[in-house]
N, C-alpha and C positions, 0 to 999 in steps of 0.2 A: 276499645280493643275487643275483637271476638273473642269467646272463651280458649278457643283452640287456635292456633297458629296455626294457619296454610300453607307452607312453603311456596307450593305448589301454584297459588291461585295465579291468575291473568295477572294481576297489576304488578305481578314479579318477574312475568315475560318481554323478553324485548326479540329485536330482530323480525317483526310482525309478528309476535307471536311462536317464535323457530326454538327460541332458547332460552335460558334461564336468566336472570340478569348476572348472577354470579358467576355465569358460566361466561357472559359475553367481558363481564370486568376482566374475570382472566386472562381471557385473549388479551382485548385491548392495553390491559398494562404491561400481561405480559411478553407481548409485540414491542412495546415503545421500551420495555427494560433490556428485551434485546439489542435493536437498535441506538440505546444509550451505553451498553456495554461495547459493541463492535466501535460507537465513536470514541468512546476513549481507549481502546486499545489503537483504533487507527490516532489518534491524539497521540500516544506514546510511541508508537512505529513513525509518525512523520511530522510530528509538532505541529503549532496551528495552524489550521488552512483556511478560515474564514474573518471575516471583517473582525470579529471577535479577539483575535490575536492570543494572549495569554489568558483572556478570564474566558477563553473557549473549556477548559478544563474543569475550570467551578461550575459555568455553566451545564455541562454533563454531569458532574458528581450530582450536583441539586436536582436536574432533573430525574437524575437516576433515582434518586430520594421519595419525589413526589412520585413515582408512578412505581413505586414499590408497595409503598403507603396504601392502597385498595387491596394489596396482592395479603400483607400483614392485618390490615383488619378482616379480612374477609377467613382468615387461618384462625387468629385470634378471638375473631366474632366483637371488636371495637370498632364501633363505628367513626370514634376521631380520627381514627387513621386517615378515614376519603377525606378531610377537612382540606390539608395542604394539595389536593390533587384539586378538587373542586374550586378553591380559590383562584389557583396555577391555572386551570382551564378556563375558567368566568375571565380571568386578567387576559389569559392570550387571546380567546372568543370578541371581547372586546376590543385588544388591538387591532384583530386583522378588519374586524368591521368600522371601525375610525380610518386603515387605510384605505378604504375601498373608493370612499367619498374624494379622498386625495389624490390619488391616481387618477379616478375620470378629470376631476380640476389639473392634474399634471396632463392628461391630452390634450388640452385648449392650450398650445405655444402662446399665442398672443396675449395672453391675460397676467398681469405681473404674478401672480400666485404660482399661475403653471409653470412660467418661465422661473419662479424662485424652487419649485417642488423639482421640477428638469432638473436644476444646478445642482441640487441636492442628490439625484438620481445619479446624475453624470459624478458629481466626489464620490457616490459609494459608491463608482465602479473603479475607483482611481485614474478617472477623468480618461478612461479608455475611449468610453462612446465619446465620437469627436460631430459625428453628424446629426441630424432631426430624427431620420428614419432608425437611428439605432438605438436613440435614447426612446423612441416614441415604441419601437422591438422591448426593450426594455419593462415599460412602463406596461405594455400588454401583458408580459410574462409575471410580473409585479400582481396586477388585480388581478390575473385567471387564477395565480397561485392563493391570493388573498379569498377569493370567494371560493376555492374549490376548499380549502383547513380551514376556513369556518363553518362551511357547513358541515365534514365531518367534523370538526370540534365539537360544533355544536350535539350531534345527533351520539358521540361518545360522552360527552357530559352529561346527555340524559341517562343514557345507560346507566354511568358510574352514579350518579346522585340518585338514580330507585335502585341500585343496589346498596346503596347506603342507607336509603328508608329500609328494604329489605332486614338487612343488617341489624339495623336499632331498633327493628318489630321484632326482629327473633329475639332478640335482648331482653328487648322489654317484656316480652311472653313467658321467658324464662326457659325457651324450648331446648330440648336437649337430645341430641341424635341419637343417645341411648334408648331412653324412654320415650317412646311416641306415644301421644296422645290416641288413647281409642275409643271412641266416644261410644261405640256399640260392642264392647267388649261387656259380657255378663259380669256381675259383680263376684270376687270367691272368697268364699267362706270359710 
């Protein structure tokens, strides 16, 4: 650890360079906290509206949770707070990239896999898609959305996990926003 803590330096920049990481954690959680707020007020104006049915509601509470949790250590200056957001992200990072592989195996109709990953497309839609072309509409909409929120998953969980190093460096330096460090300030006597 350097003697004096740099807030400032590069490896605390993200966005190329544009912004702080704590400034980008901000946004970003506090984008998805709004968004997890509007769903459960829409949750409570029109009851469930997705495959999820009743545990749509836990599901919002919790996420609201996780992406609080950067917003709370970054106030607090505790880095465990990013733990449950950083896990939450690596688990969902990893699902969409497990489906991606299953989707292109779901555009090959003739292969038993695709035709099982189809049937499975076609129940989550409640057996609405009744043709090839609609489930095959489907299955394109399935992986552009899979590969488009993994990569920004991905490139948000960088953010949030070197604001978390960020975080546990100012910790660990003992830095305090009152007292700055000044390393060419004369000594007085």
């Amino acid at each position: 650890m350097d003697p004096y803590f740099d807030r400032l330096a590069t490896k605390y920049r993200c966005c190329c360079g544009c912004m702080h990481v704590e400034t980008g954690t901000k946004i970003i959680c506090g984008v998805a906290l709004i968004m997890y707020v509007l769903s459960g007020l829409s949750y409570w104006i029109q009851g469930p509206t997705t495959m999820w049915g009743n545990g749509e509601l836990v599901r919002i509470v919790i996420g609201g949770l996780v992406v609080a949790g950067p917003l709370m250590g970054i106030k607090k200056t505790v880095p465990a707070y990013f733990i449950p957001y950083l896990v939450f992200s690596l688990v969902s990072i990893i699902g969409f990239l497990v489906q991606i592989p299953l989707m292109i195996m779901a555009l090959n109709s003739g292969s038993h896999i695709g035709k099982s990953l189809r049937e499975m497309i076609q129940h989550m839609y409640n057996d609405k898609l009744v043709t090839d072309a609609e489930i095959d509409k489907a299955v394109w909409e399935i992986l552009v959305h899979c590969v488009i929120t993994s990569l920004y998953s991905i490139w948000f969980f960088s953010v949030v996990a070197n604001c978390y190093r960020y975080i546990d460096d100012k910790k660990k330096a003992g830095y305090n926003e009152v007292s700055l460090p000044q390393p060419n300030a004369a000594p007085i006597y």
